[in-house]
N, C-alpha and C positions, 0 to 999 in steps of 0.2 A: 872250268873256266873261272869260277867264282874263288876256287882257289890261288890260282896264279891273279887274280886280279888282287885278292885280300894280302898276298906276301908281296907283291909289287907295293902297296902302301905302305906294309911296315918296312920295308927297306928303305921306301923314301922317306919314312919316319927317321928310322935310322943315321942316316944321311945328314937331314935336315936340321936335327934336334939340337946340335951344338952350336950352331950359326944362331937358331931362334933364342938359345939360352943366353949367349952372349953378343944378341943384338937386343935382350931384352934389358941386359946388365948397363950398355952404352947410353938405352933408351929410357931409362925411364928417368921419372921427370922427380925434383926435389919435393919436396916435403911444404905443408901449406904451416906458416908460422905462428902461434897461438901461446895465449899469456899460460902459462903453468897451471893455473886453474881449470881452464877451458879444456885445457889439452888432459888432466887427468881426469873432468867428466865423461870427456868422448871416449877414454880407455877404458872407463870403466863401463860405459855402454857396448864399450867392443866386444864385451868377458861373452857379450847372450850371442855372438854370432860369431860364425866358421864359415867358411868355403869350402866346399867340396871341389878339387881338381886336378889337372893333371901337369905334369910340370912346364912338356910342352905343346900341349893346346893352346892355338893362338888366339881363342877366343877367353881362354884361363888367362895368359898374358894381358889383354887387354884389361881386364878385369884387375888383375893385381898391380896395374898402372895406376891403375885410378884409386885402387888404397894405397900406394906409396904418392900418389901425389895431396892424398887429404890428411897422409901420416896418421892412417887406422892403425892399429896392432889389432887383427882379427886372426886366428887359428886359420892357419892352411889345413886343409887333409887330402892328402895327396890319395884317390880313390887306384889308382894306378899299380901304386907301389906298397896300398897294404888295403890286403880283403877285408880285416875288421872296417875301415872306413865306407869302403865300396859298400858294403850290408847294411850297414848305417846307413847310407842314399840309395838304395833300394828301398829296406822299408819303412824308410822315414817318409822319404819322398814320391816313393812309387816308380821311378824315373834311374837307371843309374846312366845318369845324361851331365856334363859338367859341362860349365860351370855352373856352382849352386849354393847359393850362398841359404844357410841356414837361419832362420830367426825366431829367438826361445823370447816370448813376451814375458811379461810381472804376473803372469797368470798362470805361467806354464805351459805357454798352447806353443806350436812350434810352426811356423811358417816354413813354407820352401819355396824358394826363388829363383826360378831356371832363367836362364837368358842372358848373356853378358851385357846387352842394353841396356836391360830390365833391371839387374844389379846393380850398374851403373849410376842408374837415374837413381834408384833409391839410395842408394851411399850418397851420392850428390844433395839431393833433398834434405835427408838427415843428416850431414854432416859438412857439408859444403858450406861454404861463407857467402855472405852477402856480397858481391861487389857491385 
């Protein structure tokens, strides 16, 4: 039973996956506007942090909404479609659960940040604008 249940979701994967990709293309939101100075600190703050995800996880969607709407350039790594990454968030993270955004401090220590919320709010915090 556990098998026909687990290949019923990847079929609806299947299915599913091209609608979520190009409803994610229609959806997602412009870029937040910042003087050339401002916008080449936040890139080069982006260089310590990656995403771990999958293409079409819609909770990985939600998440890479919200870096195209603050116009991060943060590394995707798709744990999905290549095992070197997926081992990297296993034994980085302990978890290979995505979305997850990675963060390498000025000290070298590395955070891992599960939760598309959780990610959310922090990209938001740290790079969001005052309005």
């Amino acid at each position: 039973m556990r098998v026909i249940i687990r290949y019923f979701f990847r079929g609806l994967r299947l299915v599913l996956a091209p609608f979520m990709i190009v409803s994610e293309k229609l959806s997602t939101p412009g870029a937040i506007e910042r003087p050339a100075a401002e916008q080449a600190e936040i890139d080069k703050a982006c260089a310590a942090l990656a995403l771990y995800q999958f293409r079409t996880c819609p909770f990985c969607i939600k998440v890479r909404k919200e870096i195209a709407r603050l116009g991060l350039t943060i590394e995707l790594r798709d744990t999905q479609r290549d095992p070197e990454h997926k081992k990297a968030l296993l034994e980085g993270g302990g978890r290979a659960k995505v979305p997850c955004l990675q963060i390498e401090s000025d000290d070298a220590s590395v955070e891992w940040l599960y939760e598309s919320d959780d990610i959310n709010a922090y990209l938001h915090r740290r790079f969001g604008t005052a309005a």
